[in-house]
Every structure is written in structure tokens, then in C-alpha cells.
C-alpha positions in Angstrom: 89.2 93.1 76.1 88.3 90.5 79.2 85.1 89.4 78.6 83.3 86.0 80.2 84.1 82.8 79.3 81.1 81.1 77.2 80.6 78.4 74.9 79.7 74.3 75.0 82.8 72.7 73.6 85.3 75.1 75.3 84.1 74.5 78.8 84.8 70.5 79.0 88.6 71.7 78.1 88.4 74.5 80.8 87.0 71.8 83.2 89.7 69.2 83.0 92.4 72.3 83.9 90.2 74.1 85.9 89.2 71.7 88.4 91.9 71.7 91.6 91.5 75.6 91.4 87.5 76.0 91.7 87.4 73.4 94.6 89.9 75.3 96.4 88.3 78.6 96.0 85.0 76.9 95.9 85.6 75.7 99.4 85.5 79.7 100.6 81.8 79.5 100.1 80.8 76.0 100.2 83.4 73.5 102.4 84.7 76.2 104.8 80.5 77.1 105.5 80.0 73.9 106.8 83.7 73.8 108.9 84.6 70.8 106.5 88.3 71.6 106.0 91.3 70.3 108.0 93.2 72.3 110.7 96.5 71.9 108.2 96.3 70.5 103.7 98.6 70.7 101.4 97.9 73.9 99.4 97.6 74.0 95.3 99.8 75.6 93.6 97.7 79.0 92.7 98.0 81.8 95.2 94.7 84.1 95.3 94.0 87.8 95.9 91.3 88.9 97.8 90.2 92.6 98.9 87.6 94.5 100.6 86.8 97.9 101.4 86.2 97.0 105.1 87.0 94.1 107.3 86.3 94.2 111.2 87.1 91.3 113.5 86.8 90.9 117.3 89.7 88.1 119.0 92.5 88.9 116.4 95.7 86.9 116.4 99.3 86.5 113.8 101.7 84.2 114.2 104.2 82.8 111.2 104.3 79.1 109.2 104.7 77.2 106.5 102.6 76.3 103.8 103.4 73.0 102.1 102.0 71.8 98.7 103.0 71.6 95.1 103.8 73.8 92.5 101.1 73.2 89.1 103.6 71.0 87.2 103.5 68.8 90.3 106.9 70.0 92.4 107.0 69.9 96.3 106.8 73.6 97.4 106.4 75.5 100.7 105.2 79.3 101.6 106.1 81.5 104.3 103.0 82.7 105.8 101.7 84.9 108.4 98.5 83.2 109.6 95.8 85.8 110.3 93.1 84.7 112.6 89.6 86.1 113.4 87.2 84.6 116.1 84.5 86.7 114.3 85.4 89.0 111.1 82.9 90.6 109.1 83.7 92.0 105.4 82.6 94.8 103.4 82.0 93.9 99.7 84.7 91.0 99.2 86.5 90.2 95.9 88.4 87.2 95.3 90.3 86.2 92.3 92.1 83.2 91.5 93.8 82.9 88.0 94.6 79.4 86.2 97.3 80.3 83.1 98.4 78.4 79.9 95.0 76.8 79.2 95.0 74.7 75.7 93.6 77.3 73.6 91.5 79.4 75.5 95.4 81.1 77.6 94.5 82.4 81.3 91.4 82.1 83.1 90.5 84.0 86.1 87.9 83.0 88.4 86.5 85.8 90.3 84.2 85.4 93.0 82.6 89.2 95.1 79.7 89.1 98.5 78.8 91.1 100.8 78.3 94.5 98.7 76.4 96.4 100.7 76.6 99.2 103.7 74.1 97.0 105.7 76.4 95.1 108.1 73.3 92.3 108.3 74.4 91.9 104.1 77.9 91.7 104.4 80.1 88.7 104.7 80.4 87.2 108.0 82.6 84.3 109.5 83.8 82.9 112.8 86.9 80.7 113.6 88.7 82.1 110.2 92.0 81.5 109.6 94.2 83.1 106.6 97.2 82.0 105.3 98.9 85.5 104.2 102.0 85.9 101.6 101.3 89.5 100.8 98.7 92.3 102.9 98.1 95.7 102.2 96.0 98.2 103.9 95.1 101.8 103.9 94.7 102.1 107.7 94.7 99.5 110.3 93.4 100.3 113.7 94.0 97.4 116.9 92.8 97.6 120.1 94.2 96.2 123.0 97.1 94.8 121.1 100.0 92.6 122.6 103.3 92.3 120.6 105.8 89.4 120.7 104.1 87.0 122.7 104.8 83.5 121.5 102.6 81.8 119.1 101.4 79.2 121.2 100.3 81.2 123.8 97.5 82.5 121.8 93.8 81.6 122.5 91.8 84.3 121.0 91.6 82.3 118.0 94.8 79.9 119.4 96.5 78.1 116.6 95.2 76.0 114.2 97.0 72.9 115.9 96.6 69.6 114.2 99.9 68.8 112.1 100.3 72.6 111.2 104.1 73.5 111.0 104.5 76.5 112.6 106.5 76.9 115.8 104.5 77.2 118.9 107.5 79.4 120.8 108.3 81.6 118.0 106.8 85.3 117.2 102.9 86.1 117.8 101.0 88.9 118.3 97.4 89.5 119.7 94.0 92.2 119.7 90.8 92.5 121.2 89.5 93.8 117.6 91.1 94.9 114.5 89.6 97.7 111.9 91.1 97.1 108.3 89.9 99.7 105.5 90.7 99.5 102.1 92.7 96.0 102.0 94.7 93.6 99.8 96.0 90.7 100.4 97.8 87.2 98.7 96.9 84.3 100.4 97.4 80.5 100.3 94.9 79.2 101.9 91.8 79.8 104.0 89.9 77.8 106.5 86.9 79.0 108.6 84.7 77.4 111.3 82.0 79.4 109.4 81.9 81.3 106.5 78.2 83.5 105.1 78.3 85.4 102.1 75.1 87.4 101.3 74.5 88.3 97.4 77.6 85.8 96.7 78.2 86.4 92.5 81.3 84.0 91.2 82.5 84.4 87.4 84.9 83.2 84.9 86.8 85.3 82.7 89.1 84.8 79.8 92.7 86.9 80.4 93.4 88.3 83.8 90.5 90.2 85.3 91.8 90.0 89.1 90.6 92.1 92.1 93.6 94.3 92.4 
């Protein structure tokens, strides 16, 4: 049975583990709020799931790159990615899990982390500039309007590219909407970065075993 992780001597071992994956996912509510992250970072070596019953975003663009960073016994590693951007998105009750195995003692650890729970679209989770690195997405209808296929990447400017030292070819594939309706969605990711990023009734957990979103 997955239950919450509790106890005083336990926690300083889950800390000394635990760290590089809480400041990356940390940085969803906390860094990425305040538009502290870098255009292009080397990524950990954790992928992350997130879902939501509902994501709608006006200036949609997709374009392919890589994802360097290191594996978590300390390897050079890179991930194909299809970078989905948003000039404005806004969620409908957000899950995002991130689980750290083989911890001394205490096995997997997930870290889950849920916002914007709610019909009210004033209390769901909002962001602007957001950028998501995407291994994996799933989606039980997708509506875009005012779509453009095959333009090239670098052509894009509603969001453009991240730019900075992102590797990512600005002449290969892209693609392009005035606004994009996602229900019922699942996704892998790498990494995200956002100019902005709110998340009313925000609620982040830890839980022994694997307790992910999906």
C-alpha cells in the first residue's frame, strides 16, 4: 500500500538523494514563477509525468530538439523532444509526478505535486511564455485552430524558439496555431521553463513506492 513518507531520521537520508529531483520539479512552482530559468540547462536524469483534465492555450507552437544532460549514475545523455510552446495556457486540475528509485532503505519515492482543481477558470493554473520539453503526449481530443503545418522551426514567433544555445535546428520541421484545446492529457516531459507560471490551491507530497499521475 503507498502511503506518505514520514518520520525524523528517514528524511535526512531521503534529502541527500532527493535533492536534484525536488529543485527541478520545485522550479515548476517556484523558479519558473519568477522567469528564473535559462532559455537552454542540462536536464537531470528523471523524466516526469504530468496530466490534466483540460489545458487551453492561445499562440501554440512545436518544433523538434535535443535535450542534453546526464543519466542518475552521472553518464552524458540526450532526449529527443518535441518542444511544446504556449504564449498563454491555462490548466484544469494539474498532476505532476516525478519518481526518484533505489533509495538506501526507504526503495522509490515519488514526489507528486496537483493545482488548479477547480471548474473556476480564475482557480486554475495559469502561465505565459511556457515552454515543454515532450518525450511522450497523449490526449483524448485535441482541437487547433488556425493551424499551419511544416513551416520551419525558426520561423515561428507565436511563442518563437527558445533561442539562447538550445540545439534544435532552426530550418527543420515546425508547426503553428492560433489556440489549442487539449482534454484529458498525458504527457512525459524533460523539462519545463515558463516566463510565468500560477498555481492556485498548489498541494505537493511525497510518497513511498510509485504513486504517479498516470
Amino acid at each position: 500500500m503507498e502511503s506518505q513518507v514520514r518520520g525524523g531520521t528517514r528524511w535526512k537520508r531521503f534529502a541527500v538523494v532527493m535533492v536534484p529531483s525536488v529543485a527541478a520539479t520545485a522550479c515548476i512552482g517556484v523558479a519558473l514563477a519568477q522567469g528564473a530559468l535559462a532559455a537552454s540547462f542540462s536536464v537531470s536524469g528523471q523524466s516526469f509525468k504530468v496530466s490534466a483534465d483540460y489545458i487551453h492555450g492561445e499562440g501554440f507552437s512545436q518544433y523538434g530538439a535535443i535535450d542534453a544532460g546526464k543519466t542518475l549514475d552521472g553518464k552524458d545523455t540526450i532526449h529527443p523532444v518535441a518542444v511544446s510552446a504556449f504564449s498563454d495556457a491555462r490548466i484544469q486540475n494539474m498532476c505532476q509526478s516525478v519518481v526518484t528509485p533505489n533509495i538506501p532503505l526507504l526503495g522509490s519515492v515519488t514526489l507528486q505535486l496537483t493545482a488548479g482543481n477547480s471548474g473556476d477558470k480564475d482557480k486554475q493554473v495559469s502561465a505565459k511564455n511556457l515552454y515543454i520539453d515532450v518525450e511522450d503526449l497523449a490526449a483524448e481530443k485535441a482541437v487547433f485552430t488556425g493551424m499551419d503545418i511544416g513551416v520551419s522551426a525558426g520561423s515561428l514567433t507565436d511563442p518563437p524558439m527558445k533561442g539562447g544555445a538550445e540545439k534544435s535546428n532552426p530550418n527543420g520541421f515546425g508547426q503553428s496555431a492560433d489556440s489549442v484545446d487539449l482534454y484529458k492529457v498525458k504527457q512525459t516531459a524533460w523539462a519545463t521553463t515558463a516566463g510565468t507560471f500560477t498555481l492556485p490551491g498548489l498541494s505537493m507530497k511525497l510518497y513511498s513506492g510509485t504513486k504517479e499521475c498516470y
